[in-house]
Each structure stands twice: as C-alpha cells, then as structure tokens.
BADO-260070 format. One line per 3 residues: number of its first residue (from 1); their letters; for each residue x, y, z of N, C-alpha, C, CB. Coordinates in pm, 1 decimal, padded with zeros to 6 digits. Glycine has a CB too. Layout:
! residues N
NUM> a> X/Y/Z/X/Y/Z/X/Y/Z/X/Y/Z  ... .
//
This chain:
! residues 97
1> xxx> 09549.9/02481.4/10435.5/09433.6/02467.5/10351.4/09462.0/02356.9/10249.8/09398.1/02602.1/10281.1  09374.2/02249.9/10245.7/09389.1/02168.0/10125.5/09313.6/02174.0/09983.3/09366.4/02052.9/10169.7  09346.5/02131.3/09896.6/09249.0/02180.5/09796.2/09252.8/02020.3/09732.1/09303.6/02333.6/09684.0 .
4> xxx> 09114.2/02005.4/09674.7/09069.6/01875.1/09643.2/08990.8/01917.7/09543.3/09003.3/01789.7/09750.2  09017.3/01803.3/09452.8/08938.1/01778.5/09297.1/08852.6/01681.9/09308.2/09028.6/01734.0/09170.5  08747.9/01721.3/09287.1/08644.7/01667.5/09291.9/08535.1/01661.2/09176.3/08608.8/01713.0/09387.8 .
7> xxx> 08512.8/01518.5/09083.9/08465.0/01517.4/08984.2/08279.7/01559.4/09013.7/08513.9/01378.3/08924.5  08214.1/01521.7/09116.9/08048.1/01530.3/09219.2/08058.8/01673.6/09214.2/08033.6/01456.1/09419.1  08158.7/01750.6/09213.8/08108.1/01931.7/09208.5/08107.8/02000.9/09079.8/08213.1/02035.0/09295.3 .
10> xxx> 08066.1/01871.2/08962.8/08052.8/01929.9/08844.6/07986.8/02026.6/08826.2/08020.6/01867.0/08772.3  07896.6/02068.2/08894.9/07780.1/02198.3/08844.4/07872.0/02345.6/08864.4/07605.7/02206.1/08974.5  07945.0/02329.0/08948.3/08025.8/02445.7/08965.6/08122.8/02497.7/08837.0/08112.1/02413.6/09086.3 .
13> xxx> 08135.3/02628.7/08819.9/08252.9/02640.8/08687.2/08367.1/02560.2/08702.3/08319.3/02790.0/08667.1  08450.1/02554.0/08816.8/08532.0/02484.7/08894.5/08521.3/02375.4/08946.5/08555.8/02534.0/08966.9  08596.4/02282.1/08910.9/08640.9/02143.4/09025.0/08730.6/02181.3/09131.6/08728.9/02012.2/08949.9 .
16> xxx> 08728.7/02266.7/09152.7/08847.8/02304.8/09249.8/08785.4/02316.8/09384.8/08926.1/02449.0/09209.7  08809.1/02248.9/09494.2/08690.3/02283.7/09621.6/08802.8/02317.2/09716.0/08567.7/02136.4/09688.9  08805.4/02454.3/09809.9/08937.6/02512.7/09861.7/08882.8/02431.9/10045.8/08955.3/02747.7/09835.2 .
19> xxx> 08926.9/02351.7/10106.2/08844.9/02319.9/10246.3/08956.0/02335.8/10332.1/08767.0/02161.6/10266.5  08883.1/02466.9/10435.4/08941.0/02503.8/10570.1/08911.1/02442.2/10662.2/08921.9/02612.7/10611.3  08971.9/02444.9/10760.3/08943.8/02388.9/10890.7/08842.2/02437.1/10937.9/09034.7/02400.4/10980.2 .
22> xxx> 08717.5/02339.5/10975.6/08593.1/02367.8/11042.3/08488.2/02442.8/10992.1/08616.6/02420.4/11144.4  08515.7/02511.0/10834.2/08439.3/02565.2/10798.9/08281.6/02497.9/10782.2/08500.2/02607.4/10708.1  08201.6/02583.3/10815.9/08064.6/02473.9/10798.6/07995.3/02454.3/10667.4/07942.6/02520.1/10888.2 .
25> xxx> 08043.6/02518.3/10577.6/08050.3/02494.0/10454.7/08071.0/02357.8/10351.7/08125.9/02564.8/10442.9  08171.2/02345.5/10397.6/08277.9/02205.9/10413.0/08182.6/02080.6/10425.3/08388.7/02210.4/10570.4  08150.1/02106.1/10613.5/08062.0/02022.0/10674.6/07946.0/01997.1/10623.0/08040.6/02055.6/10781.4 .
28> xxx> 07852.6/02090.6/10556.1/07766.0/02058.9/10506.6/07767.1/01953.7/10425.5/07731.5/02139.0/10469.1  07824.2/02006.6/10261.6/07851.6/01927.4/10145.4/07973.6/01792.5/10200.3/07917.8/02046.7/10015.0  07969.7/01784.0/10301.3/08064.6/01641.1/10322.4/07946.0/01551.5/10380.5/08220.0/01655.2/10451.4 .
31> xxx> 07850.0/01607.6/10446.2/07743.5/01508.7/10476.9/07747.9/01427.2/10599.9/07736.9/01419.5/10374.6  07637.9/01335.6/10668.9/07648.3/01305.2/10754.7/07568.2/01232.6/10789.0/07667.3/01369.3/10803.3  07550.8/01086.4/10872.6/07434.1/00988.9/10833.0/07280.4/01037.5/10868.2/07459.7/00847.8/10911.9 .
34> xxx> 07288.8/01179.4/10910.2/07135.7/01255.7/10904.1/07058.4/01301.9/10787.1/07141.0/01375.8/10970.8  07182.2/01291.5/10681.5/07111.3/01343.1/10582.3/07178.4/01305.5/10431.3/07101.8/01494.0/10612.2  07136.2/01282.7/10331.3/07217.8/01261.3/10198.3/07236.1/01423.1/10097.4/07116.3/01127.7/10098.1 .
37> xxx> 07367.7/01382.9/10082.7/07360.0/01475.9/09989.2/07350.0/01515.3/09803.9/07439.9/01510.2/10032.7  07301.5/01575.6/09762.8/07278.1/01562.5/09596.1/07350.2/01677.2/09557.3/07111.5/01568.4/09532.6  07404.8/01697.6/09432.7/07486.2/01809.4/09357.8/07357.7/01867.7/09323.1/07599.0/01768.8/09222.5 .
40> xxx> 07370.4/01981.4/09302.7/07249.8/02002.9/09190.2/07322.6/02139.6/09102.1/07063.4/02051.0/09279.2  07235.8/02167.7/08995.0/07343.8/02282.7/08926.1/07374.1/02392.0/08986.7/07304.3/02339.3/08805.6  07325.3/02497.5/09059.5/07417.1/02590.9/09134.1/07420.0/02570.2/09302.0/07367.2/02743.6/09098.3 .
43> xxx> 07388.7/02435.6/09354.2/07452.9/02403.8/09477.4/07419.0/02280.5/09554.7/07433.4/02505.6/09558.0  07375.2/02248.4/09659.6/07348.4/02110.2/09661.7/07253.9/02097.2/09762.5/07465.3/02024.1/09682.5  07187.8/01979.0/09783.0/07047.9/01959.3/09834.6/07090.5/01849.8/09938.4/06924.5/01909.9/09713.7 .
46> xxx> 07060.1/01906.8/10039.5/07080.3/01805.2/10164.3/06936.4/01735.2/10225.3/07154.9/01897.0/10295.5  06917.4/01636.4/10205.0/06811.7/01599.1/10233.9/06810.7/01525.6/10367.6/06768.8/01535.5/10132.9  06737.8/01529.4/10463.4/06718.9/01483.3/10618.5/06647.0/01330.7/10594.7/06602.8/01607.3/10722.1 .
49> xxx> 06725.4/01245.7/10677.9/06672.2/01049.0/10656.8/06547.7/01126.3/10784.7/06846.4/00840.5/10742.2  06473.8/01078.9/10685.7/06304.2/01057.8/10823.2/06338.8/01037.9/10916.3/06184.6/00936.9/10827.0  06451.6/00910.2/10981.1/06412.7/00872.8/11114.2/06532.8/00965.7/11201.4/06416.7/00688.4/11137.5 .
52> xxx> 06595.7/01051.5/11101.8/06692.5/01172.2/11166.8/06651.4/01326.2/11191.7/06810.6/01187.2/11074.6  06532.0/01351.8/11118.8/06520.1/01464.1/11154.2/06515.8/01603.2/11222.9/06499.4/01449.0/11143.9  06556.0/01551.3/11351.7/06531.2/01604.3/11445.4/06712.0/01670.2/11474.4/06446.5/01495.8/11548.2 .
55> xxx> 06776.6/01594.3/11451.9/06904.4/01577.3/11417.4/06932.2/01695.6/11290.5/06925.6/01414.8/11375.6  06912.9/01617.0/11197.2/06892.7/01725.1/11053.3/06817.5/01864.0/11105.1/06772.7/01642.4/10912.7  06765.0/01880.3/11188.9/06645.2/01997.1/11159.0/06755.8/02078.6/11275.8/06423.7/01957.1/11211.0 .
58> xxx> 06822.6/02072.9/11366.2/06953.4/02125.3/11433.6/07084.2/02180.0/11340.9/07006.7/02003.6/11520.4  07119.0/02103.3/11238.8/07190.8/02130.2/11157.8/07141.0/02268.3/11102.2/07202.0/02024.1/11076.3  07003.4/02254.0/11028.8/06950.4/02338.3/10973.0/06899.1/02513.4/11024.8/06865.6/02258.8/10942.1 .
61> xxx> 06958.3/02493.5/11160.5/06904.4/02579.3/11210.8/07046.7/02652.9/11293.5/06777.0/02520.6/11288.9  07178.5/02558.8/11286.0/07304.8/02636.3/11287.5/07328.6/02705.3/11123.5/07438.3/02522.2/11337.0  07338.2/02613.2/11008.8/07324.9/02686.2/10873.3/07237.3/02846.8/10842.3/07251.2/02574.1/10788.3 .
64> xxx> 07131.2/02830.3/10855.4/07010.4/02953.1/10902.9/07143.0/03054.4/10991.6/06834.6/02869.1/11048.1  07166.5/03022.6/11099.2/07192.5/03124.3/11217.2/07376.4/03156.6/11119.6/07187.9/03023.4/11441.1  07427.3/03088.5/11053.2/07586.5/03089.2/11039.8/07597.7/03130.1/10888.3/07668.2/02927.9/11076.1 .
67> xxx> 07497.5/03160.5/10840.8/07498.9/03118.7/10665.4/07524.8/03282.3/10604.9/07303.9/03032.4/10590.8  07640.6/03301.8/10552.4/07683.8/03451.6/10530.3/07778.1/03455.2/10382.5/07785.9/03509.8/10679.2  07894.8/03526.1/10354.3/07964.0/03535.9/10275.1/07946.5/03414.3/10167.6/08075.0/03555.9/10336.3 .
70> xxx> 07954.1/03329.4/10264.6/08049.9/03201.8/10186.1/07935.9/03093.3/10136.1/08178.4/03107.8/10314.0  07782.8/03078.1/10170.6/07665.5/03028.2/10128.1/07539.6/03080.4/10188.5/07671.6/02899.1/10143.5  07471.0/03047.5/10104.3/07336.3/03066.8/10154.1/07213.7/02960.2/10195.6/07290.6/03138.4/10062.6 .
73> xxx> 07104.4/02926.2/10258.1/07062.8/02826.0/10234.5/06951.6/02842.2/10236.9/07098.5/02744.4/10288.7  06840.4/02780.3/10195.3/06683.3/02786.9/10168.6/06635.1/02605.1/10213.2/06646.6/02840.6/09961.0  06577.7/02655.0/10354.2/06555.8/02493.0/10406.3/06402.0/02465.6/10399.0/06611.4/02463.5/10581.6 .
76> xxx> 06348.1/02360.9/10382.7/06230.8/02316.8/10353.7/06157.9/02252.6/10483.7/06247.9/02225.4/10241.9  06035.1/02323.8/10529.2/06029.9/02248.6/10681.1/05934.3/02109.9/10652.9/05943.6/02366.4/10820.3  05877.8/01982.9/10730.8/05828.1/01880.7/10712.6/05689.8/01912.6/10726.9/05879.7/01786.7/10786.1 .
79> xxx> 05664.3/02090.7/10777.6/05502.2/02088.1/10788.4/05440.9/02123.9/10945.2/05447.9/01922.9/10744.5  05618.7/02061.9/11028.4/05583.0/02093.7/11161.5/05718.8/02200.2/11212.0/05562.6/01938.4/11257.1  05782.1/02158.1/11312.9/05878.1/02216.8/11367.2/06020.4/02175.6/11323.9/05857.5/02203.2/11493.1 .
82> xxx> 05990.6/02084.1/11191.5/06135.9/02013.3/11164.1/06159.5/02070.5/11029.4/06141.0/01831.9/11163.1  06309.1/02025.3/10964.8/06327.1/02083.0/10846.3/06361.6/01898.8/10790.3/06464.8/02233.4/10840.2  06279.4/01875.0/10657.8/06298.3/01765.7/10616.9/06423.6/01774.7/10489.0/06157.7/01714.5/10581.9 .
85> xxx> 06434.8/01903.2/10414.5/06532.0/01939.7/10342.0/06573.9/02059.5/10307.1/06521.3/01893.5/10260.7  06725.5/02143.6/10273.1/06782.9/02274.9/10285.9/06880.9/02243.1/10136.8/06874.1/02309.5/10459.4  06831.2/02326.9/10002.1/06931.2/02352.6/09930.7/07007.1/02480.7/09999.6/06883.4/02369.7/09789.5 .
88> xxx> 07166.4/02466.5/09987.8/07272.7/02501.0/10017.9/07300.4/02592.2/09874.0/07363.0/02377.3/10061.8  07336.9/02736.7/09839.3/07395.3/02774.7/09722.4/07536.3/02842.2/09775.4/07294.6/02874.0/09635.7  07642.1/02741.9/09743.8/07778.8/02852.5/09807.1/07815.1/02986.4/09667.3/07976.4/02718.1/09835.4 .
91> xxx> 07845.4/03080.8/09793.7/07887.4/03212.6/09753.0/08001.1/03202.6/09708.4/07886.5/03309.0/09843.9  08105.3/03289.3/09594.2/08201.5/03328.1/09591.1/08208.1/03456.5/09568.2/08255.3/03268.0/09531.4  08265.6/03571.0/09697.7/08253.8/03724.0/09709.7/08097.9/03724.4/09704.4/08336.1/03821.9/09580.4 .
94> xxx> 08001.7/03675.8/09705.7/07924.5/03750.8/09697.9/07807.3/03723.8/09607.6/07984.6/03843.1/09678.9  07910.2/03600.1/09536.4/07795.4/03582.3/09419.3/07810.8/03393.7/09380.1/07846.4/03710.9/09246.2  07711.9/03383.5/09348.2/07707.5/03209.5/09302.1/07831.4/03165.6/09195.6/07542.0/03170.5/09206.7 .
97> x> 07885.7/03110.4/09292.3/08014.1/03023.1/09201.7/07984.8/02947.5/09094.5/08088.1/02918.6/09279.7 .
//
C-alpha cells in the first residue's frame, strides 16, 4: 500500500490518501481522458468530456454497481441514456471522511 500527500484533497480532514491496488476508488479520483476531475468539499465531481460520454456513462454505471463501504456516488444523467456527471463522496467506516 502506498500512501501519498496530496495538497488537491484539501477538502478532506486529511491529506493523507491510503491507494491500494485496483481499488476503484483510486481510479476514479485519478481520472481519465473521459472525464475531468474537481475536488469539491466533501468529495469530488467527475465530469464526462461531451465527446466521451458514452465511455464516461460505463464508468458510471461500474461505480453505481461497485459503490459500497469505501464511497458513494450520485451520477447526473444528460437527459437520455448517458451520465454527463457523478459526484463521488468517499466513506471512511461508514461515514464521510
């Protein structure tokens, strides 16, 4: 397990971000050219690039199916069958870090 300081996870009480192998947690808040990511105060906002959505809206729908202990997520659909954006709130035990 590595642990990384990270000044972008200011909203958290902690700078301390603990990242396991493969966790999708991780994956989320590390981002990916489908989507940008924003801090926000209790978690972070992944927003889907328009011409990725379809892409992004797959992501959003392993998060949905995987999203337990360790975060939660509340995704925003485009109106049709896609998700254009998903704030992410990670859990600690149970409760917002």
């Amino acid at each position: 397990m590595t642990v990384l300081k990270s000044p972008s996870l200011t909203p958290f009480k902690t700078d301390v971000v603990l990242l396991g192998m493969g966790r999708l947690l991780d994956r989320l808040i590390q981002g990916s050219p489908a989507y940008e990511v924003k801090a926000e105060n209790d978690g972070f906002s992944l927003v889907g690039k328009p011409d990725r959505l379809d892409e992004f809206s797959d992501l959003v729908h392993e998060a949905v199916d995987h999203a337990s202990e360790d975060f939660v997520v509340f995704p925003t659909s485009d109106g049709g069958h896609r998700y254009s954006r998903m704030f992410v709130v990670p859990l600690d035990n149970g409760t917002i870090r």
